[in-house]
N, C-alpha and C positions, 0 to 999 in steps of 0.2 A: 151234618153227618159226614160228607167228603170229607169237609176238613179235618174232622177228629181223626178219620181212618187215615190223612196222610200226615197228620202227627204221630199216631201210633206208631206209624213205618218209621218215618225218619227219628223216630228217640227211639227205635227198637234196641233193646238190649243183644237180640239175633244179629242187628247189625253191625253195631261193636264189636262182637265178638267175631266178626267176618273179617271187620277192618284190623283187630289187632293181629289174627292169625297172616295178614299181607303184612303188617309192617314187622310182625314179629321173624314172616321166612326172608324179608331184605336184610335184618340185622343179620338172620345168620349167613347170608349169603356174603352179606359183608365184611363177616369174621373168615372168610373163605378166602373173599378177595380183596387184599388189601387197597385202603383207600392212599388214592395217589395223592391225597392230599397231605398226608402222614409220610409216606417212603419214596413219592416222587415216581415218575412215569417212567426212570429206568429199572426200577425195582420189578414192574409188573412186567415189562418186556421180556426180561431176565428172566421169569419163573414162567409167564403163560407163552413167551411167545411175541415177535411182531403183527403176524396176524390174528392174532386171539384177542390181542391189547386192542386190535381197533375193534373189533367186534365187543367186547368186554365197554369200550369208551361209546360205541353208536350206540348201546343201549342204556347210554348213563349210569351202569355198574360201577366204575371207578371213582365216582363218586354219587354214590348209592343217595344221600344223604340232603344232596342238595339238589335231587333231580325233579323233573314236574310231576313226574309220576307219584314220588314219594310225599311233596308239596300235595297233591291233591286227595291224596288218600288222609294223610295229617288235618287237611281241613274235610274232609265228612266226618270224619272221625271227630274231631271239635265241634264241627253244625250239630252232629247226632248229640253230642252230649250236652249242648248249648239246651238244644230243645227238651232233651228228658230234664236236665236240670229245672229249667222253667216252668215247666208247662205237670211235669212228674214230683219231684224231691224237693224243691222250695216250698210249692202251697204244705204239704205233707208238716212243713213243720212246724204250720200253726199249732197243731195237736201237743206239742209241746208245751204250749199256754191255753189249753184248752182244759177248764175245771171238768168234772165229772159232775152230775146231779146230785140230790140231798136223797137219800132214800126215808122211806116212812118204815113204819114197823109193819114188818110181815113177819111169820113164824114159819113160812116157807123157804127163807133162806137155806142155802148149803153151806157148810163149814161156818158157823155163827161159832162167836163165844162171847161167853155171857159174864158181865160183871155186876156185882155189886154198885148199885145209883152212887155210893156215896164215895167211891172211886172214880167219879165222873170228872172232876178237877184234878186226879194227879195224874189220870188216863194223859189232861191234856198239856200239861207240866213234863212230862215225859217225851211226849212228842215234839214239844220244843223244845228239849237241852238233847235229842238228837236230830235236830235238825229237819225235820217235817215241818214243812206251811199248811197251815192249819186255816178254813173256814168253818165258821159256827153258824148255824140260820139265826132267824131274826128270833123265834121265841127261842134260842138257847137248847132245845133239845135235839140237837142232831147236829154231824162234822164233819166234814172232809179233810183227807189229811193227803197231802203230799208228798214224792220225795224222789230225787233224777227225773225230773221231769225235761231236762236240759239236753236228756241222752236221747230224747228222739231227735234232738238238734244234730248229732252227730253224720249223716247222711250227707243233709244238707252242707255240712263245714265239708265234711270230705269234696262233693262235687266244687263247691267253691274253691281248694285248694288244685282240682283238677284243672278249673279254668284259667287259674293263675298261672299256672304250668303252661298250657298251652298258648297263652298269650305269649309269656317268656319267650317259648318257642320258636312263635310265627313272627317277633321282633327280632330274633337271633338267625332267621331265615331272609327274614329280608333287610335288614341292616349287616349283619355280620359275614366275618368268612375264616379262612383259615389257608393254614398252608406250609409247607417247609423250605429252607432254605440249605442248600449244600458247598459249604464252600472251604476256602481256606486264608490262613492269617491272612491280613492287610485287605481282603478282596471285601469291598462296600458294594452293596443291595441297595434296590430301592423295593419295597413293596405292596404293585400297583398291577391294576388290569392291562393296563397300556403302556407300552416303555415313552418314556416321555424326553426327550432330546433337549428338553430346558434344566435338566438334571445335572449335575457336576461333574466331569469331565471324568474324571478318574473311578467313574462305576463300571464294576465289573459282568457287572448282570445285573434280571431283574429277577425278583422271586414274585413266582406266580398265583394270584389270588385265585381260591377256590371260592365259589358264593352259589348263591341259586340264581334258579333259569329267572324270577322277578327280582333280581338285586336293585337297591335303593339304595344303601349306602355309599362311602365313598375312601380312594385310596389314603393314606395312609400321606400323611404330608413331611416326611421326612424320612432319612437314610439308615441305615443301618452297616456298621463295619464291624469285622472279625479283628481284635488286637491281638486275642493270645486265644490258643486251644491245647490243651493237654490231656493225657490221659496219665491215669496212677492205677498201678498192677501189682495185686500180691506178688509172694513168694514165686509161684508157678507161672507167672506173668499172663493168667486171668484180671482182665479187668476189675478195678477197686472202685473206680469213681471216674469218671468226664466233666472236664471245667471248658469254660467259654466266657472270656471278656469280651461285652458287648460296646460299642460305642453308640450314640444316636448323633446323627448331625442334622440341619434344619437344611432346608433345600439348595442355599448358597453358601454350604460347607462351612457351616457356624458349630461349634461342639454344644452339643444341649445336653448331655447325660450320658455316664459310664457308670455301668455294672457286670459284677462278676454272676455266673449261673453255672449249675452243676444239677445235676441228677438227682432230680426228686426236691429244688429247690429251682424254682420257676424265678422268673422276673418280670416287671409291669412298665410298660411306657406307652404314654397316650392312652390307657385304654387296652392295649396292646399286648397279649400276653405272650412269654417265650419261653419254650420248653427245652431244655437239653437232651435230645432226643435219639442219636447216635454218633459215631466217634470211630472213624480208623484212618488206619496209614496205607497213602496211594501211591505208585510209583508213576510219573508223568518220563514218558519219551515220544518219539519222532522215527517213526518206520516211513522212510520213502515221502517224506514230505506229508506226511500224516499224521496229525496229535493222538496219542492213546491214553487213557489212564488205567493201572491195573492195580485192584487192591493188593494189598501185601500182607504177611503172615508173617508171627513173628516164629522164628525157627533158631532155638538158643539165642546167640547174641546176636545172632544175625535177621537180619529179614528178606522172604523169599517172597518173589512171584510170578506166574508159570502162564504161558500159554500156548496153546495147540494149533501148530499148521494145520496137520490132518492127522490119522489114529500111527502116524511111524514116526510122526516128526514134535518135535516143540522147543519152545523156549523156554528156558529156567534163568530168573533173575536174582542176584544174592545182591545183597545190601548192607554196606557196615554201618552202623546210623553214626557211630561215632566220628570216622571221618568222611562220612557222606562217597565212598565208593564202589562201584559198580560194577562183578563179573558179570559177562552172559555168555550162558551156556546152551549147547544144544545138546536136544535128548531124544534118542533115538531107540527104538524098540514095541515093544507091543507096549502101547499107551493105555491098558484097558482101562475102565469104569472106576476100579476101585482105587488104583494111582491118579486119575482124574479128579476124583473125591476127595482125597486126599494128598495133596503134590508133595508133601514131604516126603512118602514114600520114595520120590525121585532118586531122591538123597541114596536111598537103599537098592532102589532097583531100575533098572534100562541103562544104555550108556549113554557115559556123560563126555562131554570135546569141550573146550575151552575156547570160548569164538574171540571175547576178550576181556577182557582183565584191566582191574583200577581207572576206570574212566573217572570222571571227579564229573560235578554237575557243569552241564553245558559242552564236555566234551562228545567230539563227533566219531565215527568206526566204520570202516568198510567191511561188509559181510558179503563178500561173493558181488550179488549185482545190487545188494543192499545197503543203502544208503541209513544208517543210525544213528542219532543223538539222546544222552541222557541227557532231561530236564532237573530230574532230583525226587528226592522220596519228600512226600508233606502229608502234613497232617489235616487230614478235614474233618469237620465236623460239621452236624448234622442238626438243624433248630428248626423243631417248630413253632409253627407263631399261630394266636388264633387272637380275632374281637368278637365277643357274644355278649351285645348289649343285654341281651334276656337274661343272663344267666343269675341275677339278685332278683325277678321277678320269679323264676322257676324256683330259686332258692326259698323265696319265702310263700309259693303253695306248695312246696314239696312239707316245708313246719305246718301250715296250716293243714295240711290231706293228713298227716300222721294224728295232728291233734284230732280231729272227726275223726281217724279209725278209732283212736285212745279212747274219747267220750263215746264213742256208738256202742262199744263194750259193756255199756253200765247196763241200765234198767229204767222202767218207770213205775214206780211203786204208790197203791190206791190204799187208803184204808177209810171206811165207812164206819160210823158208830152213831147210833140211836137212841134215845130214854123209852124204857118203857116204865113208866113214873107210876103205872098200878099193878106190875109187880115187883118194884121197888128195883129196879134193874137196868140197862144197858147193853146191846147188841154190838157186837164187832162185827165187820168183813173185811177179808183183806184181798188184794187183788196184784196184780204183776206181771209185765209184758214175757220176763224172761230170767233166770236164775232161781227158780221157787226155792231151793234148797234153803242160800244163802237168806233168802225173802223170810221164809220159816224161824230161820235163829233169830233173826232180827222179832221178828213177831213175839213170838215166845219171851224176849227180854220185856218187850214193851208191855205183854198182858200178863 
């Protein structure tokens, strides 16, 4: 008796439906806050803040997805259904193959119809050219007839396609990971958990693996370089499309494979999948012995980019992309909110001074007690990468769960018929889990 009551608990439906309302409020929590495995840990800085990010990271928010939290709840949520599955909806579907009894003749039946005996052979001529399995008893006078008897199988396929899912899953949790990489032309990645100093000389960085708190898998045995990045812009110079030539190199800088990727047009190595994921133009300088990078806007032919001492002061960056030249200006006035939001306004409103004019990349400026070098304007783009070994096992119970919903839709359709051979006649019954409408027209064709 214990044991049944703590099977009941653990396949409870009550409790599933506990477990999806948790993992359903982390999805939306996580459409709230983007996963840094996607936009990278400057992006969340930027929006929530440096101390909110580490608050936001100590509770494994930032990446919501691979936390133990979200691992543990994913597996009751799988135990629960393991157990209903087994123990609930598998036996269930012997019923499926399970004949009904021979009935005898009673004149108590409800809704009987009544034929003529000598209709007893086309009755069952009929039943087989649509398709009803038919049993006769042994003397001939009485029949069971069949038909979707396969649809109570439905349940059953459904949970089986659940399991397969979740397997997929919990292979894609502990074998896989994912992650982005931000970089620009020529600069070569490796990406791994650990930077690894038997790597080839001229790597720029590492891009960082996202996995769960029980990872099993393993890095990634080869390099990754940026050859080309572009961007193509309509008319109004809105973005058209982002391309990214990828190279792969083998650990000791062997070329093992090049391919071009663009938007909405992924590419595959190893296993390895890479997404073109964002795309702009940064201005790279040197304040005071200090590296900065600032995005840049494009403004007519030009491109600008701005930043703020304090709410009187700022800098404004113009840029000719054609021969790579450099004003900087300062800007002085009430800085408020909505020229902040928008820095082109600059161009319109506060005043502008001229600090210096046509620098070329690499050239240095003295500003007062500040010490300046432009680096140059580049383009970086933006790749995600992910490996989700599960994802052809989830593929194929996501076919299977749709086919059991498709078959659970049908019916299981009874029809009973009898001789009553001394009043020269035959009884009908008909019977039906679900659809009687549909069950009825059918019936009517067949009597």
């Amino acid at each position: 008796m214990k044991k049944k009551k703590l099977i009941n608990l653990l396949s409870s439906p009550y409790l599933a439906a506990v477990l999806f309302v948790f993992l359903a409020i982390i999805v939306f929590i996580s459409t709230y806050i983007p996963q840094e495995s996607s936009v990278g840990s400057g992006s969340l800085i930027d929006r929530f803040g440096l101390e909110n990010y580490k608050l936001i990271k100590s509770l494994g928010l930032n990446d919501a997805f691979h936390s133990s939290w979200y691992i543990f709840l994913l597996f009751i949520l799988s135990f629960n259904l393991t157990i209903a599955s087994f123990y609930k909806v598998f036996p269930r579907s012997r019923k499926a193959f399970r004949w009904a009894s021979f009935l005898k003749i009673n004149k108590n039946y409800q809704n009987q119809i009544q034929k003529p005996l000598n209709e007893w052979t086309d009755f069952q001529k009929k039943l087989k050219k649509n398709f009803w399995e038919i049993r006769l008893n042994s003397e001939n006078n009485s029949l069971i007839a069949r038909k979707g008897a396969f649809h109570r199988l439905g349940p059953s396929i459904t949970h089986i396609g659940i399991l397969i899912i979740m397997l997929g899953a919990f292979i894609s949790l502990l074998f896989g990971f994912n992650g982005i990489i931000k970089g620009f032309e020529s600069d070569r990645f490796i990406i791994t958990e650990k930077l690894d100093a038997k790597r080839s000389y001229i790597l720029v960085e590492q891009a960082k693996i996202f996995h769960s708190d029980y990872w099993l898998g393993e890095s990634p045995n080869f390099e990754v370089e940026i050859d080309k990045t572009e961007r193509f812009n309509y008319a109004n110079n809105q973005p058209k499309q982002w391309k990214t030539d990828l190279s792969f190199y083998s650990t000791d800088g062997i070329l093992l494979n090049s391919q071009k990727m663009e938007v909405n047009k992924p590419i595959s190595f190893k296993n390895v999948d890479f997404y073109q994921a964002d795309w702009k133009r940064v201005l790279k300088i040197i304040f005071n012995k200090q590296n900065f990078e600032i995005n840049l806007d494009q403004v007519g032919q030009k491109e600008m980019a701005f930043i703020s001492i304090n709410k009187d002061l700022g800098l404004l960056f113009l840029i000719s992309p054609k021969d790579q030249t450099l004003n900087l200006i300062s800007v002085t006035g009430n800085l408020n909110n909505s020229i902040l939001q928008n820095p082109q306004n600059l161009l319109k409103n506060g005043h502008l001074k001229l600090l210096a004019s046509n620098l070329k990349p690499n050239d240095k400026a003295q500003i007062g007690p500040m010490q300046f070098q432009f680096i140059g304007a580049f383009s970086q783009t933006g790749i995600q990468f992910k490996h989700s070994p599960g994802d052809l096992l989830m593929i194929i119970g996501m076919c299977i769960l749709l086919i059991g919903v498709f078959i659970a839709f049908g019916s299981k359709r009874f029809i009973w018929a009898v001789k009553n051979e001394s009043e020269n006649t035959f009884f009908i019954i008909a019977k039906s889990d679900r659809l009687p409408q549909s069950f009825s027209q059918e019936l009517y064709k067949l009597t």
